[in-house]
matplotlib code that plots the C-alpha trace (Angstrom):
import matplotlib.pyplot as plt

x = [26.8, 27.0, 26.0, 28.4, 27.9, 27.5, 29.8, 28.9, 31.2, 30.6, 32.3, 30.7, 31.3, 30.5, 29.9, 29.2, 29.2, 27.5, 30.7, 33.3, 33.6, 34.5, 36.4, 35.6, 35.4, 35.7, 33.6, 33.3, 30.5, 29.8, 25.7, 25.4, 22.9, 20.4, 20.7, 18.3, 19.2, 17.4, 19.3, 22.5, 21.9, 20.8, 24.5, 26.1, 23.9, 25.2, 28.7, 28.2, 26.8, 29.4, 32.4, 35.7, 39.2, 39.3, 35.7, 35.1, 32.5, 32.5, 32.2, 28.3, 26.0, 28.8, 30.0, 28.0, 30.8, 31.3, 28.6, 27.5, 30.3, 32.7, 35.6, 38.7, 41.2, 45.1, 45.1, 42.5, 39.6, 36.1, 35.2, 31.6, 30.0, 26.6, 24.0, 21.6, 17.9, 16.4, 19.2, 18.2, 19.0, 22.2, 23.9, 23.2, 24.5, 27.5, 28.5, 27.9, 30.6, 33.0, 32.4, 32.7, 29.6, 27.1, 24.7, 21.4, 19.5, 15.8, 14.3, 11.3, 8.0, 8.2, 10.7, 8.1, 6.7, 10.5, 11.4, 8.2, 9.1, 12.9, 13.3, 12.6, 15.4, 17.8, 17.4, 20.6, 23.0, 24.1, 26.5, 23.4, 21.8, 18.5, 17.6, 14.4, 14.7, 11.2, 10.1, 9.4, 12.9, 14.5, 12.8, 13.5, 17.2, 17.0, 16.3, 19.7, 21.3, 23.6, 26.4, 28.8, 27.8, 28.4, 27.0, 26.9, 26.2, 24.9, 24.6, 23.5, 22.5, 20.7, 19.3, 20.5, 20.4, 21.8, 21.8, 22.7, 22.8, 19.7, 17.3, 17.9, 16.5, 15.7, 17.1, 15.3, 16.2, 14.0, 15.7, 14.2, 17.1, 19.8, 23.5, 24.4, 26.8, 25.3, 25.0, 24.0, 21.9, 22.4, 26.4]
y = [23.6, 20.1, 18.0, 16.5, 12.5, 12.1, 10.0, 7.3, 5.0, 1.6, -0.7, -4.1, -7.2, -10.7, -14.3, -16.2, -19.6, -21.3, -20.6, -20.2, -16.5, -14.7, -10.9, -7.0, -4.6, -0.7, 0.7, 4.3, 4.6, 7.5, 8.1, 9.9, 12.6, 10.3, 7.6, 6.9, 5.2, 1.7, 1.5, 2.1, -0.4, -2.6, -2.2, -2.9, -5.5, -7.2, -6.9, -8.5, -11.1, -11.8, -10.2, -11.9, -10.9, -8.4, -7.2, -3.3, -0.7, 1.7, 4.4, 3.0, 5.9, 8.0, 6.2, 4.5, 1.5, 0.1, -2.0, -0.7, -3.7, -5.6, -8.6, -8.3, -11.1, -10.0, -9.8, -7.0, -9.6, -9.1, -12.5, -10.8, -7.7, -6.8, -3.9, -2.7, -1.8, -2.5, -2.4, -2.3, -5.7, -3.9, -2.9, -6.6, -8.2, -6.1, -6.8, -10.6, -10.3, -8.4, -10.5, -14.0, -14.2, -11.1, -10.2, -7.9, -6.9, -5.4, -4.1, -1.6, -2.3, -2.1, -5.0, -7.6, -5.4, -4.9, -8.6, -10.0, -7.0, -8.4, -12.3, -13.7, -11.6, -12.7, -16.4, -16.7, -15.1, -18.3, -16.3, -14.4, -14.4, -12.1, -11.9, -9.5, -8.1, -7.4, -4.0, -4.2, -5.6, -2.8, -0.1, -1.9, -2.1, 1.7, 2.2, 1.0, 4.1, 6.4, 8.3, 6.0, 2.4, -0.4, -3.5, -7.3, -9.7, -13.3, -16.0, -19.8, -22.0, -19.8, -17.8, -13.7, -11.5, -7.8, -6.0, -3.0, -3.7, -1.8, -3.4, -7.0, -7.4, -11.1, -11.0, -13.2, -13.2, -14.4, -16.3, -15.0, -16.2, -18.5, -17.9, -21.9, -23.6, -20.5, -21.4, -19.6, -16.7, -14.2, -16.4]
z = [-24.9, -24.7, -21.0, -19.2, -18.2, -14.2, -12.8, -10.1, -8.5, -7.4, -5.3, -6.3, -4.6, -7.3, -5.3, -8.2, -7.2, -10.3, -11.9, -8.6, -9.5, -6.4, -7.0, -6.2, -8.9, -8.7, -11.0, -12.2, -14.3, -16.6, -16.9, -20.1, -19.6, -21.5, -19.4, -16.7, -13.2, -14.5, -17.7, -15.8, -13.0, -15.4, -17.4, -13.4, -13.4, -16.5, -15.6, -12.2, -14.3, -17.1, -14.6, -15.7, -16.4, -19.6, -18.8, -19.0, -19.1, -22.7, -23.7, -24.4, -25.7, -25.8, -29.3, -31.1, -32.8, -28.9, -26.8, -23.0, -21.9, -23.1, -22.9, -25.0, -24.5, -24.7, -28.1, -28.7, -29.7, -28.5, -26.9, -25.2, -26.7, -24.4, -25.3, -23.0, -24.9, -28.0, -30.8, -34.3, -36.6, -38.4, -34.8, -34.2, -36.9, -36.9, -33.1, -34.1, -36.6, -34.5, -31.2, -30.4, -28.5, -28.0, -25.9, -25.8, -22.5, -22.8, -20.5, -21.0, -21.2, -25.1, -25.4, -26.3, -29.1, -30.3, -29.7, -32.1, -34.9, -34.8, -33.9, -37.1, -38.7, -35.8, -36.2, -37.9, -35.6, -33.9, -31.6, -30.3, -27.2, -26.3, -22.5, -21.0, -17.7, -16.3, -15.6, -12.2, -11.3, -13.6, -11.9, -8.6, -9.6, -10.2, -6.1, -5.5, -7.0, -5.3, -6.1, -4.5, -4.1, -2.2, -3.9, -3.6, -6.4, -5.4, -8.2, -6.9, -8.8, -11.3, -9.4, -9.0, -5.8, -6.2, -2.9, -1.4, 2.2, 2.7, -0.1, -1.7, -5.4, -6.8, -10.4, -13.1, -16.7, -19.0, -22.3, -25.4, -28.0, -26.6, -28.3, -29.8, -26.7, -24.3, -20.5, -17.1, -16.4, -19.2, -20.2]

ax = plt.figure().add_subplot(projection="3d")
ax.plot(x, y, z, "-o")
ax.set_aspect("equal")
plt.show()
Protein backbone atom coordinates (compact mmCIF):
# COMPACT_ATOMS: atom_id res chain seq x y z
CA UNK A 1 0.00 0.00 0.00
CA UNK A 2 1.49 3.04 -0.91
CA UNK A 3 1.67 6.35 1.99
CA UNK A 4 -0.30 9.10 1.50
CA UNK A 5 1.56 12.72 1.52
CA UNK A 6 0.35 14.96 4.74
CA UNK A 7 -0.97 18.00 3.91
CA UNK A 8 -0.23 21.35 5.75
CA UNK A 9 -1.51 24.55 5.01
CA UNK A 10 0.09 27.84 5.35
CA UNK A 11 -1.06 31.15 5.27
CA UNK A 12 2.24 33.17 4.63
CA UNK A 13 2.48 36.67 4.72
CA UNK A 14 5.93 38.20 2.26
CA UNK A 15 7.28 41.93 3.17
CA UNK A 16 9.98 41.95 0.93
CA UNK A 17 11.19 45.36 0.75
CA UNK A 18 14.56 44.85 -1.01
CA UNK A 19 12.52 44.27 -3.98
CA UNK A 20 8.94 46.15 -2.86
CA UNK A 21 7.31 42.74 -2.76
CA UNK A 22 4.42 42.92 -0.51
CA UNK A 23 1.43 39.92 -1.12
CA UNK A 24 -0.14 36.88 1.03
CA UNK A 25 -0.06 33.48 -0.27
CA UNK A 26 -2.21 30.37 0.68
CA UNK A 27 -0.28 27.62 0.55
CA UNK A 28 -1.23 23.92 0.81
CA UNK A 29 1.71 21.89 0.92
CA UNK A 30 1.84 18.19 0.38
CA UNK A 31 4.78 16.53 2.67
CA UNK A 32 5.58 13.39 0.89
CA UNK A 33 5.99 10.78 3.47
CA UNK A 34 9.74 11.11 2.91
CA UNK A 35 9.99 14.44 3.64
CA UNK A 36 10.96 15.80 6.95
CA UNK A 37 9.57 19.14 8.57
CA UNK A 38 13.18 20.99 7.78
CA UNK A 39 13.18 20.07 4.17
CA UNK A 40 9.64 21.24 3.85
CA UNK A 41 10.10 24.61 5.77
CA UNK A 42 13.07 25.03 3.95
CA UNK A 43 10.84 24.62 0.37
CA UNK A 44 8.31 27.54 2.24
CA UNK A 45 11.18 29.24 2.91
CA UNK A 46 12.28 29.44 -0.65
CA UNK A 47 9.09 30.52 -2.04
CA UNK A 48 8.82 33.37 0.50
CA UNK A 49 11.99 34.16 -0.98
CA UNK A 50 11.56 34.03 -4.81
CA UNK A 51 7.44 34.71 -4.30
CA UNK A 52 6.16 36.39 -7.51
CA UNK A 53 3.38 36.10 -9.92
CA UNK A 54 3.44 32.50 -11.73
CA UNK A 55 5.30 30.94 -8.64
CA UNK A 56 4.01 27.42 -7.46
CA UNK A 57 4.72 24.58 -5.32
CA UNK A 58 5.20 20.82 -7.45
CA UNK A 59 4.57 18.00 -7.25
CA UNK A 60 8.50 17.89 -5.93
CA UNK A 61 9.41 14.18 -4.69
CA UNK A 62 6.33 13.06 -5.91
CA UNK A 63 7.84 13.25 -9.78
CA UNK A 64 10.97 13.31 -10.38
CA UNK A 65 10.95 15.64 -14.13
CA UNK A 66 9.58 18.90 -11.84
CA UNK A 67 11.71 20.99 -9.17
CA UNK A 68 10.25 21.43 -5.29
CA UNK A 69 9.07 25.23 -6.94
CA UNK A 70 8.67 26.74 -9.76
CA UNK A 71 7.83 30.18 -12.09
CA UNK A 72 6.28 29.65 -15.49
CA UNK A 73 5.45 32.87 -17.27
CA UNK A 74 2.02 32.85 -19.55
CA UNK A 75 3.40 30.99 -21.98
CA UNK A 76 4.31 27.74 -20.17
CA UNK A 77 8.13 28.68 -19.91
CA UNK A 78 10.08 27.93 -16.78
CA UNK A 79 11.71 31.37 -15.88
CA UNK A 80 12.90 29.87 -12.08
CA UNK A 81 13.31 26.17 -11.46
CA UNK A 82 14.51 25.68 -7.42
CA UNK A 83 15.46 22.19 -5.80
CA UNK A 84 15.76 21.65 -2.28
CA UNK A 85 19.01 19.04 -1.31
CA UNK A 86 21.86 17.75 -3.00
CA UNK A 87 20.84 17.03 -6.75
CA UNK A 88 23.01 15.03 -8.79
CA UNK A 89 25.11 16.94 -11.91
CA UNK A 90 22.57 15.38 -14.66
CA UNK A 91 19.16 16.68 -12.73
CA UNK A 92 21.20 19.91 -12.81
CA UNK A 93 22.14 20.27 -16.06
CA UNK A 94 18.86 19.27 -17.27
CA UNK A 95 16.83 21.94 -15.14
CA UNK A 96 19.50 24.46 -16.63
CA UNK A 97 18.42 23.62 -19.98
CA UNK A 98 14.76 23.74 -19.35
CA UNK A 99 14.74 26.89 -17.04
CA UNK A 100 15.89 30.31 -17.47
CA UNK A 101 17.51 30.62 -14.27
CA UNK A 102 17.70 27.62 -11.53
CA UNK A 103 18.27 27.29 -8.34
CA UNK A 104 19.59 24.62 -5.68
CA UNK A 105 19.13 24.86 -1.79
CA UNK A 106 21.41 22.54 0.57
CA UNK A 107 20.92 22.20 3.56
CA UNK A 108 22.24 19.14 5.65
CA UNK A 109 25.21 18.74 7.21
CA UNK A 110 26.60 16.78 4.22
CA UNK A 111 26.19 19.67 1.78
CA UNK A 112 29.82 20.79 1.95
CA UNK A 113 31.03 17.16 1.16
CA UNK A 114 28.42 17.19 -1.89
CA UNK A 115 29.26 20.79 -2.90
CA UNK A 116 33.37 20.00 -3.17
CA UNK A 117 32.52 16.32 -5.05
CA UNK A 118 30.29 18.54 -7.60
CA UNK A 119 31.43 22.35 -8.18
CA UNK A 120 34.00 21.84 -10.57
CA UNK A 121 31.54 19.98 -12.91
CA UNK A 122 28.92 22.88 -12.39
CA UNK A 123 31.18 25.68 -13.46
CA UNK A 124 29.64 25.95 -16.74
CA UNK A 125 26.02 26.28 -15.94
CA UNK A 126 26.01 30.09 -16.15
CA UNK A 127 22.19 30.14 -15.31
CA UNK A 128 23.13 28.33 -11.98
CA UNK A 129 23.05 29.48 -8.66
CA UNK A 130 24.04 27.12 -5.45
CA UNK A 131 23.01 28.58 -2.00
CA UNK A 132 23.59 26.52 1.73
CA UNK A 133 21.35 26.99 4.41
CA UNK A 134 23.05 26.19 7.71
CA UNK A 135 21.94 23.45 9.79
CA UNK A 136 21.15 25.05 12.75
CA UNK A 137 18.70 27.50 10.99
CA UNK A 138 17.10 24.45 8.99
CA UNK A 139 16.39 22.67 12.02
CA UNK A 140 15.30 25.91 13.64
CA UNK A 141 13.03 26.46 10.68
CA UNK A 142 11.62 23.00 11.31
CA UNK A 143 10.15 24.33 14.96
CA UNK A 144 7.79 26.50 13.08
CA UNK A 145 5.75 23.56 11.82
CA UNK A 146 2.17 23.10 12.31
CA UNK A 147 -0.46 21.77 10.52
CA UNK A 148 -1.95 25.03 9.80
CA UNK A 149 0.42 28.06 9.72
CA UNK A 150 0.39 31.42 10.04
CA UNK A 151 3.73 32.89 8.74
CA UNK A 152 5.50 36.17 8.07
CA UNK A 153 8.38 36.67 5.73
CA UNK A 154 10.65 39.82 6.37
CA UNK A 155 13.36 40.70 3.69
CA UNK A 156 15.55 44.22 4.34
CA UNK A 157 18.16 44.93 2.96
CA UNK A 158 19.56 41.41 2.63
CA UNK A 159 18.80 40.26 5.52
CA UNK A 160 15.79 37.30 6.15
CA UNK A 161 13.41 36.99 9.14
CA UNK A 162 10.74 34.05 8.99
CA UNK A 163 8.41 34.14 12.01
CA UNK A 164 5.64 32.60 13.37
CA UNK A 165 4.41 34.98 15.93
CA UNK A 166 5.67 32.85 18.63
CA UNK A 167 9.48 32.21 17.45
CA UNK A 168 11.42 34.61 15.02
CA UNK A 169 14.31 32.82 12.90
CA UNK A 170 17.19 35.01 11.31
CA UNK A 171 17.68 33.55 7.77
CA UNK A 172 21.31 33.67 6.27
CA UNK A 173 22.14 32.09 2.96
CA UNK A 174 25.40 31.52 2.20
CA UNK A 175 26.47 31.92 -1.87
CA UNK A 176 28.31 28.91 -2.96
CA UNK A 177 27.77 29.40 -6.93
CA UNK A 178 26.25 32.64 -8.08
CA UNK A 179 23.85 32.29 -11.44
CA UNK A 180 25.72 35.14 -14.22
CA UNK A 181 23.33 38.68 -13.67
CA UNK A 182 21.97 36.88 -10.17
CA UNK A 183 21.01 39.38 -7.33
CA UNK A 184 19.44 39.29 -3.67
CA UNK A 185 19.31 36.62 -1.13
CA UNK A 186 18.99 33.32 -2.95
CA UNK A 187 17.42 35.68 -6.55
Amino acid sequence: MALKAIIYKADLQVSDIDRSYYADHALTIARHPSETDERMMVRVLMYALHAQEGIALTRGLFNVDEPEIWVKDLTGAIKLWIDVGQPDESRLRKACGRAEQVVVVCHASSAEVWWKQIEGKLARLTNLSVLRLPADVSQALAGLTERTMKLQCLVQDGAVWLSNGNASIAVELQRLKDAEGGAGPGR
